[in-house]
C-alpha positions in Angstrom: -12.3 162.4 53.9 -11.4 162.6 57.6 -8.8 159.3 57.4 -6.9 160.7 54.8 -4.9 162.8 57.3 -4.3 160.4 59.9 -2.9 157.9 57.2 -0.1 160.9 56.3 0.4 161.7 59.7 1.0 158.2 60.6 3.4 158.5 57.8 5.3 160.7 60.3 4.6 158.9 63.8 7.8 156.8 64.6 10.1 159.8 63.2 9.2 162.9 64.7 7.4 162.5 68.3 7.6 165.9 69.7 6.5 168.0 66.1 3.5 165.4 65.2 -0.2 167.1 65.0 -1.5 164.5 67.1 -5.0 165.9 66.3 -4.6 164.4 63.0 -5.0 161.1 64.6 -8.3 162.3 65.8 -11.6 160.9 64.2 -14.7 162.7 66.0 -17.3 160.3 64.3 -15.8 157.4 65.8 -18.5 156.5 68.1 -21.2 158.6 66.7 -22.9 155.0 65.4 -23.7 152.1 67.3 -25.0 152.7 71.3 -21.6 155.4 71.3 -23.8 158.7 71.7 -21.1 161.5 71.2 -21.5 164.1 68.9 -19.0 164.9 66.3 -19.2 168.9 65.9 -16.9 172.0 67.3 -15.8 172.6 70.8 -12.6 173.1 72.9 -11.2 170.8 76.2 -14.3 171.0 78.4 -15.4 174.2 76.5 -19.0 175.2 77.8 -19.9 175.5 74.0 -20.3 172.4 71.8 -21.7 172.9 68.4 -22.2 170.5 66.6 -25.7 169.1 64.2 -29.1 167.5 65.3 -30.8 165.3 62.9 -34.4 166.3 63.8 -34.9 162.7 64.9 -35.6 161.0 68.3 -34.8 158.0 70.1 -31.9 156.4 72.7 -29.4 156.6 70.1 -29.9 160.4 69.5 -29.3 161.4 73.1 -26.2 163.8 71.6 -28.8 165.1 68.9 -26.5 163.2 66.1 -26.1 159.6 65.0 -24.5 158.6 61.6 -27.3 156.5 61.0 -29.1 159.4 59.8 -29.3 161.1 56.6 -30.7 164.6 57.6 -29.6 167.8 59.3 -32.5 170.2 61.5 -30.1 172.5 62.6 -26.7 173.2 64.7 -27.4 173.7 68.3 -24.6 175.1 70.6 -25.1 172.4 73.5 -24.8 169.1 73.6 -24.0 166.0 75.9 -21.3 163.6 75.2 -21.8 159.7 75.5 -25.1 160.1 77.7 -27.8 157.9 78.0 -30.1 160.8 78.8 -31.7 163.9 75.8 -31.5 167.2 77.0 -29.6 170.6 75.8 -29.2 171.2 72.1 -29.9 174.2 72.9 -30.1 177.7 70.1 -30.6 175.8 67.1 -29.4 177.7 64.3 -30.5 176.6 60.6 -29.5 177.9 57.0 -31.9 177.7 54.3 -32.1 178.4 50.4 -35.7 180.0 50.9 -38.9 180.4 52.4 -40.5 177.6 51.9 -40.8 175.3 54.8 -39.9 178.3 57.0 -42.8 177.5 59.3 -42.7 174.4 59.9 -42.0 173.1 63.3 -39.0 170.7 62.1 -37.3 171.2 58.8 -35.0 168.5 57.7 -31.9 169.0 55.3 -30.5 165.7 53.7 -27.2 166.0 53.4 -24.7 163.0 52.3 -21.6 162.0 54.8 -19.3 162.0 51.9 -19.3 165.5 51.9 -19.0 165.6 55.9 -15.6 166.1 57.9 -14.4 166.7 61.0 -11.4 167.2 63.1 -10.9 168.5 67.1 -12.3 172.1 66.9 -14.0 172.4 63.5 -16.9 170.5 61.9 -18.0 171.2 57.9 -20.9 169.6 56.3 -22.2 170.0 52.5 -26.2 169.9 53.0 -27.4 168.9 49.9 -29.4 172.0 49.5 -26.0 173.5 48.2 -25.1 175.2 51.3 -21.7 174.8 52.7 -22.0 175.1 56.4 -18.5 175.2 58.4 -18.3 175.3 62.5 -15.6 176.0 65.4 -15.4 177.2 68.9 -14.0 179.0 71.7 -14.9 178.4 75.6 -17.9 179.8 75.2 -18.9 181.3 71.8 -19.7 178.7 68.6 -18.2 180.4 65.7 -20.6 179.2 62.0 -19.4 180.1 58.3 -22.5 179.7 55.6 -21.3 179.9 52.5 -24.5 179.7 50.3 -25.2 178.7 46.6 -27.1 182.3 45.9 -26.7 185.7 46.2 -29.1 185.9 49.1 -29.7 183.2 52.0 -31.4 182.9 55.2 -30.8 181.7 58.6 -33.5 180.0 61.1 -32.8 180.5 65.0 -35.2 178.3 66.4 -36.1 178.2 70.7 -38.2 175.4 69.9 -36.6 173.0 68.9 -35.6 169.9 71.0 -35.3 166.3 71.1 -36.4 163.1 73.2 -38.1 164.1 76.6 -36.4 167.4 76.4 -39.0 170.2 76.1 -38.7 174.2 75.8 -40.6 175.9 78.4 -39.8 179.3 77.2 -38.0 181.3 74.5 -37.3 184.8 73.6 -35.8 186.2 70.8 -35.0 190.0 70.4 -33.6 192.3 66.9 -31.2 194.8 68.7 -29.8 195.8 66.0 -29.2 195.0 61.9 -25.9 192.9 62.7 -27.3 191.0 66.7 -29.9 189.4 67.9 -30.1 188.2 71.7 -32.3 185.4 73.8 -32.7 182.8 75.8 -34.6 179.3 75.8 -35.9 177.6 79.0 -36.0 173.9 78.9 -37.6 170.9 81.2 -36.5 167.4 80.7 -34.4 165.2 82.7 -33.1 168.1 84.2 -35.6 170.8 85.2 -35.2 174.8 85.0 -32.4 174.8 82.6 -31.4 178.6 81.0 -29.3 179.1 78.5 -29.2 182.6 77.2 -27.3 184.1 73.6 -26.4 186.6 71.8 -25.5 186.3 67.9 -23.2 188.6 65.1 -23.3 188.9 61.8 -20.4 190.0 59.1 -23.2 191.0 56.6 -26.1 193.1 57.8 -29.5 191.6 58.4 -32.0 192.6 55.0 -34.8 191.4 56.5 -36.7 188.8 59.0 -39.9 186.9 60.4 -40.7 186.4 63.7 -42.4 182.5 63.7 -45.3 181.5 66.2 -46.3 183.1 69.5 -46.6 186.7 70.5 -44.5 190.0 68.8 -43.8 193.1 71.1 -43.1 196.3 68.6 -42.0 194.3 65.9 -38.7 193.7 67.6 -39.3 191.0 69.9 -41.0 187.6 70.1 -41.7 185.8 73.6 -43.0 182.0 73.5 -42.2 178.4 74.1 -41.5 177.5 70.1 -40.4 180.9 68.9 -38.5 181.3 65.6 -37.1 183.9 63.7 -35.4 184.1 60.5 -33.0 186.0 58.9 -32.2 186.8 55.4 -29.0 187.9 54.3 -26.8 188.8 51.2 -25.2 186.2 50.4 -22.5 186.7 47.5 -19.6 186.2 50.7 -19.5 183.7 53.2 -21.7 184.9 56.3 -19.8 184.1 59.6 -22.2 184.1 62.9 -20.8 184.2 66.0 -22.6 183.0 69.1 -22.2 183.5 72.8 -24.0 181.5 75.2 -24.4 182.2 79.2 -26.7 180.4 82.0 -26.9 184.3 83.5 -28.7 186.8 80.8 -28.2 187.9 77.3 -26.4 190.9 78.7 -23.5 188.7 79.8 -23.5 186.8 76.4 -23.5 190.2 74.6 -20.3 191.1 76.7 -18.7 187.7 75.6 -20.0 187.8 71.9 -18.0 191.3 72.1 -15.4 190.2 73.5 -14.3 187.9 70.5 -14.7 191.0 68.9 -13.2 190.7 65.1 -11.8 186.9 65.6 -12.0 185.3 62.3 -13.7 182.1 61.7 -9.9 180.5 60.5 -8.0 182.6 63.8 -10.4 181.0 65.7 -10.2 177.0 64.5 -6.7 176.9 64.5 -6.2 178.4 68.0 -9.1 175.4 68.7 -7.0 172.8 67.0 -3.7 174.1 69.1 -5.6 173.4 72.1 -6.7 170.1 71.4 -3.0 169.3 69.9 -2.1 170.5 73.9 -4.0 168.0 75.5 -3.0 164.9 73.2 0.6 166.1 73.7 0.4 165.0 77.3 0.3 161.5 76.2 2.7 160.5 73.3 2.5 157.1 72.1 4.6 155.3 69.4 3.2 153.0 67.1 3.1 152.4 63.5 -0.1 150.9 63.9 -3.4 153.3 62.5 -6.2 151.8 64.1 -4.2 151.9 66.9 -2.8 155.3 67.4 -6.8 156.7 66.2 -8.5 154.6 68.9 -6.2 156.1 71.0 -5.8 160.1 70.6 -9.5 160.0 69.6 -10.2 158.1 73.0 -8.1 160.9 74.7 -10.1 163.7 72.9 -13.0 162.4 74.6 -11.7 162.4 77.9 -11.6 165.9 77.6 -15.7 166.5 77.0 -16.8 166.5 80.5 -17.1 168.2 82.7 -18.2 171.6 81.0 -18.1 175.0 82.4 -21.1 176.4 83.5 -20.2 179.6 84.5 -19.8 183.0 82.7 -16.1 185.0 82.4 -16.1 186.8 85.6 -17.4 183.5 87.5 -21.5 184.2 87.5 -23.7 181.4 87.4 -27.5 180.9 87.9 -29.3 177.7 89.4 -31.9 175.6 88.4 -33.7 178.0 90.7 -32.8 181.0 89.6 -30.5 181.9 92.0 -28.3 184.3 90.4 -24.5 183.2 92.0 -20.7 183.7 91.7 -18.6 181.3 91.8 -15.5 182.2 94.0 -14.1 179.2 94.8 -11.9 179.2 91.6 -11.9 180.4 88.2 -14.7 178.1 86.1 -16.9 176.5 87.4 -18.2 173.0 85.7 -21.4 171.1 85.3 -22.3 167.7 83.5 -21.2 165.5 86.8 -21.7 161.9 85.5 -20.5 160.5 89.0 -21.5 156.7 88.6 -19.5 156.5 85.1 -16.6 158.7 85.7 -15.5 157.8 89.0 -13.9 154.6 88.0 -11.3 155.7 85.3 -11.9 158.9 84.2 -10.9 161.3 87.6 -8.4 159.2 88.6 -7.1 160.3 84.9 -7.6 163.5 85.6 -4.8 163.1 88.4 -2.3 162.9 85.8 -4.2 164.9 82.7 -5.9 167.7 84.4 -4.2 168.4 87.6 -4.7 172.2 86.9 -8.5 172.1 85.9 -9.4 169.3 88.6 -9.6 171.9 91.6 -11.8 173.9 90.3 -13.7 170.2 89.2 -13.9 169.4 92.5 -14.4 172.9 94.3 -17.9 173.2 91.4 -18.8 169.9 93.2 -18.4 171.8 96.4 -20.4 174.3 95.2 -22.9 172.2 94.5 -23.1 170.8 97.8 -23.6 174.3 98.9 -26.3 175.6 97.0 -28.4 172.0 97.0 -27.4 170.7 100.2 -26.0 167.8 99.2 -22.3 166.9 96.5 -23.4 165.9 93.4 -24.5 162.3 92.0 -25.6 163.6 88.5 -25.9 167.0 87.7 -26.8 168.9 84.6 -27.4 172.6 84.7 -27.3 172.5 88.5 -30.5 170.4 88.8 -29.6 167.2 90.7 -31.0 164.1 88.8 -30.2 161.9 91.2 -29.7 159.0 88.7 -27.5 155.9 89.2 -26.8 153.9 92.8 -23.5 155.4 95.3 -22.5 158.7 96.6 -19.6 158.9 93.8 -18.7 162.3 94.0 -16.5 161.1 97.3 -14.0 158.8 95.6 -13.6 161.6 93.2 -12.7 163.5 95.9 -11.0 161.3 98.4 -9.0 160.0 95.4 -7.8 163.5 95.4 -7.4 164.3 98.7 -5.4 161.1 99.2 -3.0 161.8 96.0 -2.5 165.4 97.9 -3.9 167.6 95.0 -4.3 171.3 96.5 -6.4 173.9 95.2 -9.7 173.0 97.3 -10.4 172.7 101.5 -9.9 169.6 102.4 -11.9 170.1 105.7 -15.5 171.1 103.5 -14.6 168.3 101.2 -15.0 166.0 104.3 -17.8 167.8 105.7 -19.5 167.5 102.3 -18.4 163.6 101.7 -19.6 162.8 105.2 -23.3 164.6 104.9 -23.7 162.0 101.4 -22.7 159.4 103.7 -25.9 160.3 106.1 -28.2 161.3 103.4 -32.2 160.8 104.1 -32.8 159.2 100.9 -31.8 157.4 98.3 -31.8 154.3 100.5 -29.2 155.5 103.2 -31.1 155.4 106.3 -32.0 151.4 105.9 -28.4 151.0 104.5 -27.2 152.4 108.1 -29.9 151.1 110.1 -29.1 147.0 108.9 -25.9 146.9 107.6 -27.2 146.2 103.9 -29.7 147.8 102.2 -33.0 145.6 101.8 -34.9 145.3 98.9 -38.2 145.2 100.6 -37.2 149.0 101.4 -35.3 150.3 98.1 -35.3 148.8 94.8 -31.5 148.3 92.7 -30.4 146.8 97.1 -27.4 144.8 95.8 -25.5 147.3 93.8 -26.5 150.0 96.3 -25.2 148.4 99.4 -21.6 147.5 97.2 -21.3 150.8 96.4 -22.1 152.6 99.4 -19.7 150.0 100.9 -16.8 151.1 98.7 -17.5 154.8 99.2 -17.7 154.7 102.8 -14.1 152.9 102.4 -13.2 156.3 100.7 -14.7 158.4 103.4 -12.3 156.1 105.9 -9.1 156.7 104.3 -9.5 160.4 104.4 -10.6 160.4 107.8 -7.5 158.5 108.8 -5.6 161.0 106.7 -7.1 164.2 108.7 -6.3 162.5 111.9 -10.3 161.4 112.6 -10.1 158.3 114.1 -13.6 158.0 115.3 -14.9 158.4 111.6 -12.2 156.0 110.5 -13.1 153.3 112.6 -17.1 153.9 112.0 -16.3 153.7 108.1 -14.3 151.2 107.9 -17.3 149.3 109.6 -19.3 150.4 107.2 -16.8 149.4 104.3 -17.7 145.9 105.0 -20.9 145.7 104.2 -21.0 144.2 101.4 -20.4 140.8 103.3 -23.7 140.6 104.5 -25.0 140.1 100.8 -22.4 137.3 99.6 -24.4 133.9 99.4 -21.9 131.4 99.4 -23.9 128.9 98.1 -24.1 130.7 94.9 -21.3 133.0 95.2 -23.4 136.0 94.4 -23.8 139.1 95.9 -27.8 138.5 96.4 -30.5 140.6 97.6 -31.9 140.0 101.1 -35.4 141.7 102.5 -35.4 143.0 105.7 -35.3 139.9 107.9 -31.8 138.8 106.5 -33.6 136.6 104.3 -32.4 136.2 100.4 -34.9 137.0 98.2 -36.1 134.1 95.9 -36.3 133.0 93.2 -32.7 133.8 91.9 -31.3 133.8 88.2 -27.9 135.5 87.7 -28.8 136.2 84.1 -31.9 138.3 85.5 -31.7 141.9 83.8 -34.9 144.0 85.6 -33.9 147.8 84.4 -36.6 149.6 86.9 -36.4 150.8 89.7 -37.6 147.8 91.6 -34.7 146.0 89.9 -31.8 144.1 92.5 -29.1 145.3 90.1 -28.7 148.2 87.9 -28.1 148.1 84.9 -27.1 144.6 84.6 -27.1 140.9 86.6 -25.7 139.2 89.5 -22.7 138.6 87.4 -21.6 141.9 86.7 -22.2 143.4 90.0 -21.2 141.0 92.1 -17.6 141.8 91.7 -17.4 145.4 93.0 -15.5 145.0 96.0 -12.4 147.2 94.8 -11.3 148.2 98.1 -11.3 144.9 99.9 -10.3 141.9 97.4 -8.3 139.5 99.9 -11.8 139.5 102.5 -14.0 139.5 99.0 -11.6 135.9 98.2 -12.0 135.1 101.6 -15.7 134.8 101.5 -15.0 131.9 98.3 -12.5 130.4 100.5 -9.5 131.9 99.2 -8.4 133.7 96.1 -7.9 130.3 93.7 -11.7 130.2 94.5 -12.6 133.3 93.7 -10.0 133.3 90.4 -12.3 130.1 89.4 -15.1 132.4 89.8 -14.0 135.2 87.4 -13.5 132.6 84.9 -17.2 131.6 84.7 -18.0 135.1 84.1 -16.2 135.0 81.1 -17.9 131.5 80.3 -21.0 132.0 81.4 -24.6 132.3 78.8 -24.4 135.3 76.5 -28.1 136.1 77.4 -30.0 138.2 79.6 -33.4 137.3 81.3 -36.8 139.0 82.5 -38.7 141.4 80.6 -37.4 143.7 80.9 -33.9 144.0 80.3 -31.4 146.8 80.3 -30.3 148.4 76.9 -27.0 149.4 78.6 -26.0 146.1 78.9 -23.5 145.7 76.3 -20.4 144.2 74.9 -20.8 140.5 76.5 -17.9 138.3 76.4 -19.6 135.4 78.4 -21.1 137.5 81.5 -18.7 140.1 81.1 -20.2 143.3 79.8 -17.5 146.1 78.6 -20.4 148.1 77.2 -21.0 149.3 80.7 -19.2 150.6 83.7 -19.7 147.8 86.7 -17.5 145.6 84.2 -14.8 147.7 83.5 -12.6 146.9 86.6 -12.9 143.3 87.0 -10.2 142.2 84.3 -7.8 143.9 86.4 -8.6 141.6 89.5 -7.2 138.3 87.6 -3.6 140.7 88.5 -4.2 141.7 91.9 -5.3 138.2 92.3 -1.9 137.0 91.0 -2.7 136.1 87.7 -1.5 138.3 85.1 -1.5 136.2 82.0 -5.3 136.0 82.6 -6.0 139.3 82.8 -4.0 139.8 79.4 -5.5 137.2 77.9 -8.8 139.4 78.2 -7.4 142.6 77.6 -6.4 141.9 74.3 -9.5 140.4 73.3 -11.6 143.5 75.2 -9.5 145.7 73.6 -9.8 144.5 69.9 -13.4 143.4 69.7 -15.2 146.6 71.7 -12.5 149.4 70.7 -13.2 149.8 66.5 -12.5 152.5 64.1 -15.3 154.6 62.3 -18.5 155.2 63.5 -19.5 152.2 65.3 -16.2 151.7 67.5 -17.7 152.2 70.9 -19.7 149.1 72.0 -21.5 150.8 74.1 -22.6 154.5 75.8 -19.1 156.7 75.7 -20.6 158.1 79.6 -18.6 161.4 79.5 -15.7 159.6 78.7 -15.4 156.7 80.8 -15.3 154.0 77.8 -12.4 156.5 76.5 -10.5 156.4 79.8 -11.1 152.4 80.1 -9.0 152.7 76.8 -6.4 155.0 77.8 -5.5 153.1 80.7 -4.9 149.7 79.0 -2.7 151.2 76.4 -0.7 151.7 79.1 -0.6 148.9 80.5 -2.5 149.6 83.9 -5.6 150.6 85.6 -7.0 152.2 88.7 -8.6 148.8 89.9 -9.6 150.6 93.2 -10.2 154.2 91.8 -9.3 156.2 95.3 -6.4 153.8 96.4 -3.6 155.9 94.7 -2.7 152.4 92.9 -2.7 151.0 89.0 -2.9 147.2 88.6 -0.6 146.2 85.2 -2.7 144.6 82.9 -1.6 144.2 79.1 0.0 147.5 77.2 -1.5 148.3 73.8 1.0 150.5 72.8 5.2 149.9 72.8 6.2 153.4 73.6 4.7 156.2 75.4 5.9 159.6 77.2 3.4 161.0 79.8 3.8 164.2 80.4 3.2 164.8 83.8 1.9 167.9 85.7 5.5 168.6 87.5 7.4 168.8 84.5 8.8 165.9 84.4 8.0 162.7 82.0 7.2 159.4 82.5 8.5 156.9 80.0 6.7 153.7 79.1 8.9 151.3 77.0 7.6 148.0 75.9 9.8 145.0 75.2 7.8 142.4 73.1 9.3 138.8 73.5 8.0 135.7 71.9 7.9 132.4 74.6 6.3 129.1 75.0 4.1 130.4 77.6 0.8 132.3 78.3 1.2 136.0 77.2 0.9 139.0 79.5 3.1 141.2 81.6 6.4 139.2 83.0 8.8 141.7 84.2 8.5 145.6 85.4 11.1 147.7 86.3 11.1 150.9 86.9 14.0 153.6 87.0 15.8 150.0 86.6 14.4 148.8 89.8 12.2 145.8 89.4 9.0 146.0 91.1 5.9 143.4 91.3 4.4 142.1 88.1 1.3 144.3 90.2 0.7 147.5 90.2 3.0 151.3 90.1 1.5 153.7 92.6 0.7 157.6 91.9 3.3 158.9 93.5 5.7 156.0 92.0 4.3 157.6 88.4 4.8 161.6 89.2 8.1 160.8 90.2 8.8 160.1 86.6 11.6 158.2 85.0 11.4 155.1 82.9 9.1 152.5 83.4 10.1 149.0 81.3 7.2 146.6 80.9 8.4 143.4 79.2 5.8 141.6 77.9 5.1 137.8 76.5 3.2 138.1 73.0 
């Protein structure tokens, strides 16, 4: 069973920091029940391939083609999205089978039993009940299978049909080349249109015979069509390893990769998986002799590390949603799967510290973007812009960059690029410039737009002040207060006006409306009403000063349990009062209670945050992971701080989880996080910092106070 290791290796923790396998602390299924939607199968740190199994069934809680709610296996599909609310990819589906029988059917499910299911970073194995034992791992871009099957002969199903939720194939090809590889490609529309991926496949043991399934056959070597199939049969008396290559150019670029790992074996190829998983957890070694702790957090870690993925091929090619066929020269790999509205808050500015080598080329695949589609990137998947979720929040991403002086990209594009999203003609811009707010007689979702357009154009500021534009400082900054014009102080909500100035009535802060006509998305007046980040002393100003506004935050947390209208958002989860960890708009408020000046309320929530939506096992994410914001939210607080304002180049204490870490930063030097615990008559929380044995604030640490390394003493009240 997959806890058995993390209880030895915890065995080990508090002796040995520097030789512990931290990926042994690792549980990939944490998260794969509940509203968590990750997957639990094979890939490597932002690896383009992740293989991992679909169930064959459908629904909001299989938008990574797996939850452990489920009891049967359709296949193992080489793409997959982690934490999502959305069902694309699962793309090349690849299915063993005993026999024949159900071979043309359109889904065949496998029941399989999780007791004879494991998984650590890098390498997945089930036990289907049909007696085959089916083993995955990965490289960047190739999935590596093992099959090892009950009889002397077996077969394998490649299937271009095969999908789930809105996702759809709009082509496939599939193409015998030889008696050892196969090639193709399935096209697929969902939320994202014109997506390609193309393959090639290996095999150790030579193919004795197959069938194409449905649509046309050219010379009894190829098959063309939306839903085609073909299977394979092989001997069988050895385990059969398939190796498959993936690319978004052609099948000729997937054979070059798919030769290129060449005569890698299945084992070579899983432990040099599990040594670069160990890599990334080494960066942040925490000391605790508590399990459920030290699992939440290395497995929260590992999934900080799912997304972004690369997109492009070896030597840099690429091809658009358009079939533009590209090369991306602006660094070395470039990345799709831009979840802007989630990972903005915690997840980049993590990346500061984490990924200071991969975040150029992060942000430079943004800037791509901006070049081929005209505009940076609010979601993109496959280089189709979904446009989904409120803000322009690929410019605190980069403006928190640009500000923490993080080279590898041109800063003068970036702010070309972050000033064109700034005077976009859609997505509500215009009438967001033209009154000072957005109304809601002109764009649905008004409220959380104009706070979030507010806070970006506050981003845009700063970096204009940094590249000596005054003229564009002093126009953002203008902008940057826009939220004002929303705050109703009779209520102290941030309400929706029409475009007369007038608030629109009737009003219920509990009102949940999760279309598009909707004043707040994704949630109430409660949980968006807080997101002014980059301005909290005017934001207490408009209650009347900060006591006011503390008073306020503590209603949130007392506040009904219960959302109104008919409508309500599913996303809206994890209430503590009106407080919803389960998504993002909450996730910075706790932190405020410390800028605000009171830290032993924003510990007192912490803790209880911490231990009622952060579990073990399968159902330990209260709500969508989002490409690894709920992870980073977690990370964070171990720690002890957060980016409050996630471009300000500051983290507000807050309550540490853990009583030692060592963060290894990207300059070679360490930061040291020890904890002293004390035990007073008084409210818990964070009462003295020093750091490099100079007491600073019970506050915040800034970036450059972090990379500068040293020791960092929090002592805490328990």
């Amino acid at each position: 069973m997959r806890y058995v290791s993390v209880a030895i290796a915890l065995l080990g923790l508090s002796c040995n920091q520097t030789s512990q396998q931290l990926t042994s602390f690792v549980d990939p299924f944490l998260g794969t029940g509940g509203h968590g939607h990750v997957y639990p199968g094979a890939t490597v740190p932002f690896g383009m391939v992740q293989l991992s199994p679909d169930n064959g069934d459908e629904g909001w809680d299989w938008c990574a083609g797996y939850h452990y709610s489920s009891k049967t296996i359709a296949g193992f599909s080489h793409t997959h999205l982690s934490g999502t609310g959305i069902g694309d990819w699962c793309d090349i589906s690849v299915l063993p089978l005993t026999d024949t029988n159900t071979i043309r059917s359109e889904k065949i499910k496998l029941p399989f039993s999780h007791s004879n299911e494991t998984a650590k970073p890098g390498y997945y194995r089930i036990q289907l009940d049909n007696g085959i034992n089916a083993e995955l791992t990965a490289t960047e871009r190739t999935g590596f299978h093992r099959y090892t099957f009950p009889n002397k002969e077996g077969w394998l199903r490649f299937d271009m049909g095969f999908r789930i939720n809105w996702d759809a194939s709009t082509a496939g090809m599939l193409q015998l080349l030889n008696d050892s590889t196969i090639a193709g490609y399935r096209y697929s529309t969902g939320w994202a249109k014109g997506q390609k991926v193309y393959f090639a496949a290996t095999f150790s043991s030579p193919i004795k015979h197959h069938l194409f399934i449905d649509d046309s056959i050219r010379n009894n070597q190829i098959a063309e069509g939306r839903l085609v199939k073909l299977a394979l049969q092989f001997a069988t008396n050895e385990p059969l390893l398939v190796k498959v290559s993936i690319s978004s150019v052609s099948t000729e670029k997937a054979l070059v990769e798919v030769t290129k790992v060449g005569t890698q074996t299945f084992d070579a190829v899983s432990k040099s998986a599990d040594e670069l998983w160990e890599k990334e957890l080494q960066k942040i070694r925490i000391n605790t002799d508590d399990q459920e702790l030290a699992t939440k957090f290395y497995s929260s870690l590992y999934r900080t590390c799912m997304a972004p993925v690369i997109h492009s091929d070896a030597d840099g090619a690429y091809q658009t949603h358009d079939n533009k066929q590209l090369k991306f020269t602006k660094g070395k790999k470039k990345y799709t799967v831009f979840s802007q509205w989630d990972v903005f808050r915690a997840l980049n500015p993590l990346f500061t510290v984490t990924q200071q080598e991969r975040l150029p080329d992060m942000i430079n695949s943004m800037l791509q973007l901006y070049e081929d589609n005209g505009l940076l990137p609010v979601w993109d998947l496959s280089t189709w812009e979904a446009n989904t979720m409120t803000g322009y929040h690929s410019v605190p991403i980069i403006a928190d960059a640009i500000l923490k002086d993080i080279k590898g990209f041109d800063y003068n594009l970036a702010y070309e690029a972050m000033r064109k999203s700034a005077f976009q003609n859609q997505r509500g811009t215009p009438d967001y410039i033209k009154y000072g707010y957005l109304p809601q007689d002109k764009h649905g979702w008004s409220v959380t737009i104009t706070l979030e357009y507010a806070f970006d154009d506050w981003c845009i500021a700063q970096v204009a002040k940094k590249l000596g534009k005054t003229n564009d400082h002093n126009l953002f900054m203008k902008r940057a207060l826009s939220y004002k014009k929303l705050f109703d102080a009779q209520t102290g909500f941030m309400r929706s006006k029409d475009s007369k100035g007038k608030f629109i009535e009737p009003f219920d802060p509990l009102l949940s409306e999760h279309g598009f006509e909707g004043q707040y998305i994704e949630g109430t007046a409660w949980q968006h009403s807080f997101f002014v980040p980059h301005d909290l002393n005017g934001f207490a100003d408009l209650f009347g000063g900060k006591e006011k506004l503390i008073a306020k935050l503590d209603q949130l947390f007392t506040a009904p349990s219960e959302l109104h209208g008919e409508n309500t958002s599913a996303d809206v989860t994890g209430l503590i009062g009106q407080y919803a960890h389960g998504n993002e708009p909450s996730h910075h408020i706790i932190y405020m209670y410390t800028a605000l000046g009171q830290p032993t309320k924003a510990a007192k929530w912490i803790k209880i945050v911490a231990d009622s939506m952060y579990k073990t096992g399968p159902d330990g994410l209260i709500g969508n992971d989002d490409c690894g914001q709920m992870s980073a939210w977690y990370i964070w607080t171990s720690l002890g701080m957060y980016p409050m304002n996630p471009a300000s180049g500051e983290y507000v204490f807050g309550y540490p989880l853990i009583n030692k870490a060592t963060i290894q930063l990207p300059n070679k030097k360490e930061l040291q996080i020890n904890v002293t615990r004390e035990k007073k008559n008084k409210a818990s929380g964070i009462g003295q910092v020093k750091l490099n044995g100079k007491e600073l604030p019970v506050r915040s640490i800034t970036h450059q106070q972090l990379m500068n390394g040293g020791v960092l003493e929090l002592v805490v009240n328990d």
